[in-house]
C-alpha positions in Angstrom: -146.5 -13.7 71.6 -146.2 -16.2 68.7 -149.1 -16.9 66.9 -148.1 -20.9 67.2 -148.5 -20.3 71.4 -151.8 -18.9 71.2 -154.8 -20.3 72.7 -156.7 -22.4 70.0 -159.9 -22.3 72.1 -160.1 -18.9 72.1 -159.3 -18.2 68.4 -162.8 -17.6 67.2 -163.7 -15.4 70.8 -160.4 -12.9 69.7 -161.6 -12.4 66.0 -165.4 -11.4 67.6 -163.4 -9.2 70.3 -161.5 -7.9 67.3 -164.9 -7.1 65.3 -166.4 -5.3 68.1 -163.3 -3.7 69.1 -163.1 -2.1 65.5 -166.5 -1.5 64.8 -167.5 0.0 68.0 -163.9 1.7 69.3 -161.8 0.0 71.8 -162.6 2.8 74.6 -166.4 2.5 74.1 -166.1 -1.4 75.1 -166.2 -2.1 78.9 -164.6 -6.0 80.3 -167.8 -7.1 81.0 -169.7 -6.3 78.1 -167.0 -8.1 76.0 -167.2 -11.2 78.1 -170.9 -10.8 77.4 -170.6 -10.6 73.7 -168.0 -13.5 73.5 -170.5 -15.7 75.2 -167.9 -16.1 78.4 -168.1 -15.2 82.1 -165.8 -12.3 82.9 -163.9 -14.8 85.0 -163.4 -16.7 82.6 -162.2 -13.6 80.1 -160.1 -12.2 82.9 -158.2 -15.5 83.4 -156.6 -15.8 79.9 -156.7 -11.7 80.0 -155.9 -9.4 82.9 -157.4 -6.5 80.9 -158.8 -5.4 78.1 -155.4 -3.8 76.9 -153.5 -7.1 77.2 -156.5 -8.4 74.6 -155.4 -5.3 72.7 -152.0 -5.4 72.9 -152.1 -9.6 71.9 -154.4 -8.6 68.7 -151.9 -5.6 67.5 -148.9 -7.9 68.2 -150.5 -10.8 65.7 -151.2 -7.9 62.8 -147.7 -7.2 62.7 -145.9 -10.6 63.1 -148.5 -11.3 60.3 -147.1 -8.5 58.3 -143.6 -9.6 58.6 -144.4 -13.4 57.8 -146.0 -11.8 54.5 -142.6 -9.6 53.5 -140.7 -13.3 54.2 -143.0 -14.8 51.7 -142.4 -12.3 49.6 -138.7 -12.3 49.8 -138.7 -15.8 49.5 -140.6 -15.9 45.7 -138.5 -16.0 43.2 -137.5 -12.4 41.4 -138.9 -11.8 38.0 -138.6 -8.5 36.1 -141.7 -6.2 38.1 -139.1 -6.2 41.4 -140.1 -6.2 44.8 -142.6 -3.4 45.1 -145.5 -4.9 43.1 -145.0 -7.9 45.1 -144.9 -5.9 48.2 -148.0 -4.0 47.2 -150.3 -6.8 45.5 -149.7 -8.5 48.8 -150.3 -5.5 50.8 -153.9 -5.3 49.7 -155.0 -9.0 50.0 -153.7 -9.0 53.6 -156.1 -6.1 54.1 -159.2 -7.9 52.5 -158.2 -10.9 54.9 -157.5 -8.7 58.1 -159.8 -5.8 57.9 -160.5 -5.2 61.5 -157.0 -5.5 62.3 -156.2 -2.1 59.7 -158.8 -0.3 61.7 -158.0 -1.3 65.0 -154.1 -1.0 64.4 -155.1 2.6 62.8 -157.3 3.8 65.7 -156.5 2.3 68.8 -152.5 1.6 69.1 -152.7 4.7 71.5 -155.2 3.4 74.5 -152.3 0.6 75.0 -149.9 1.7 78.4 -146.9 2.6 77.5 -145.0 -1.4 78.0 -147.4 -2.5 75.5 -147.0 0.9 73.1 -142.9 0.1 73.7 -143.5 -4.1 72.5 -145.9 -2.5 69.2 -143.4 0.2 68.5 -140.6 -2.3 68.5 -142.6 -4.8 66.0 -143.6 -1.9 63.6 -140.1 -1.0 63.8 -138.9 -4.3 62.6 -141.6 -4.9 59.7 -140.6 -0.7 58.4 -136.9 -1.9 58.6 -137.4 -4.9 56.8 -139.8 -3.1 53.9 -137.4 -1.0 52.9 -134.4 -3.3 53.5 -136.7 -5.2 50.4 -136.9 -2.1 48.2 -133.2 -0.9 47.9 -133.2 1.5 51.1 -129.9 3.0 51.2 -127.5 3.2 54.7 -126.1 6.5 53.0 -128.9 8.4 54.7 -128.7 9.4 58.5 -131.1 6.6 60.9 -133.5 9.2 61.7 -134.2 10.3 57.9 -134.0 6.3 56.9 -136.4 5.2 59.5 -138.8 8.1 58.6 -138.7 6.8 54.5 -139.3 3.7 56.1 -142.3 4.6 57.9 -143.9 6.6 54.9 -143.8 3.9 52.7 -145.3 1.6 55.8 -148.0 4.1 56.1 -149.1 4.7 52.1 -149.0 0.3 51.9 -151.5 0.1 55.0 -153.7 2.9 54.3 -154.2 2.7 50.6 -157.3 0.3 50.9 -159.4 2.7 52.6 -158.4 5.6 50.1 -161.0 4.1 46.9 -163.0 1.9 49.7 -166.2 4.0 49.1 -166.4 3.7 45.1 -168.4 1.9 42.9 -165.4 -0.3 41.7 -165.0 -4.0 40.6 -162.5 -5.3 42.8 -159.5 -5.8 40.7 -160.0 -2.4 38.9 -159.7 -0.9 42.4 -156.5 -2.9 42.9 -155.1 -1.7 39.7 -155.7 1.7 40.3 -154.0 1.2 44.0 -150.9 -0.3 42.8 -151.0 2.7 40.1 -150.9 5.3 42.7 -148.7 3.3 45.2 -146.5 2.4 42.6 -145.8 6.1 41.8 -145.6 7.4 45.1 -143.2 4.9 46.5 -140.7 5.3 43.9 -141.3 8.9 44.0 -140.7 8.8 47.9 -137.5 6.6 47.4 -136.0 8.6 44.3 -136.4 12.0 46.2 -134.7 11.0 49.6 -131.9 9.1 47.8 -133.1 5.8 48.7 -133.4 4.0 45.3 -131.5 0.7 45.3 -131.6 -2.2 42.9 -135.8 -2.2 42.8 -135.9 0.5 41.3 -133.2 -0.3 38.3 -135.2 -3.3 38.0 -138.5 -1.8 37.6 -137.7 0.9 35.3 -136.6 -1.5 32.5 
């Protein structure tokens, strides 16, 4: 569902759905007690959301159409001599300082969807993997299965870096600069050792 066709007058009640879905676990949360903590008759809740999955499903759908407007931004600034992946990782981690919850939920609770919703995620995750490493140089030579796995490797490090340095005493941008260290090296790493490294790569070793 396009974020644009989404209900305005229930923006603010998703992002508090989202917060307790995260915080507390999406199974621990019964219909009614969400209607309760939104302020919102279960009527009411049930009329723009049949269940609690479809709620789900709509709040995993925006995280990744949101991650694939951020790799178009990307791709659209203009190249300089750092390449792609700095870009890719610097914006990386301020999406995950603006959309917390959705990491954690996304992380935790992509498995209590049914399995049409699971099919509609897997198909968006899918995309925004293909399109990542499309960006950093991924090569065709490799066989689909071996491609799409590079591809969701680098997916994973980008998305769970954040939480690896989350519990240290760090000023902010020291713990971004020791992030994009890490990612930096494993990405390339990860691309040079299954044959993957395109013109990022060349780029960013000059």
């Amino acid at each position: 569902m396009p974020m644009a066709e989404r209900c305005s007058r229930f923006a603010e009640s998703r992002d508090k759905a989202l917060e307790l879905f995260a915080s507390k676990g999406f199974g621990q949360v019964g219909m009614r007690e969400l209607a309760a903590y939104l302020g919102l008759t279960p009527g009411s809740l049930y009329h723009h959301y049949p269940s609690k999955q479809h709620l789900l499903a709509d709040l995993i759908e925006e995280f990744f159409e949101e991650l694939l407007a951020t790799l178009g931004r990307v791709e659209q600034q203009p190249r300089d001599k750092r390449g792609n992946l700095q870009r890719l990782i610097r914006a990386h981690l301020e999406l995950h300082r603006e959309m917390p919850w959705h990491f954690r939920l996304v992380e935790r609770d992509s498995g209590c969807l049914n399995v049409e919703q699971q099919r509609q995620v897997q198909h968006l995750r899918e995309q925004y993997e293909r399109q990542l490493l499309r960006m950093l140089g991924g090569s065709r030579r490799l066989p689909s299965q071996a491609l799409a796995a590079v591809g969701h490797a680098i997916a994973t490090l980008l998305n769970s870096s954040p939480s690896w340095l989350a519990h240290q005493p760090l000023e902010q941008h020291t713990q971004d600069a020791l992030l994009e260290d890490m990612l930096t090296g494993a990405i390339e790493r990860v691309l040079l050792s299954r044959g993957t490294a395109g013109p990022m790569l060349q780029v960013t070793a000059a």
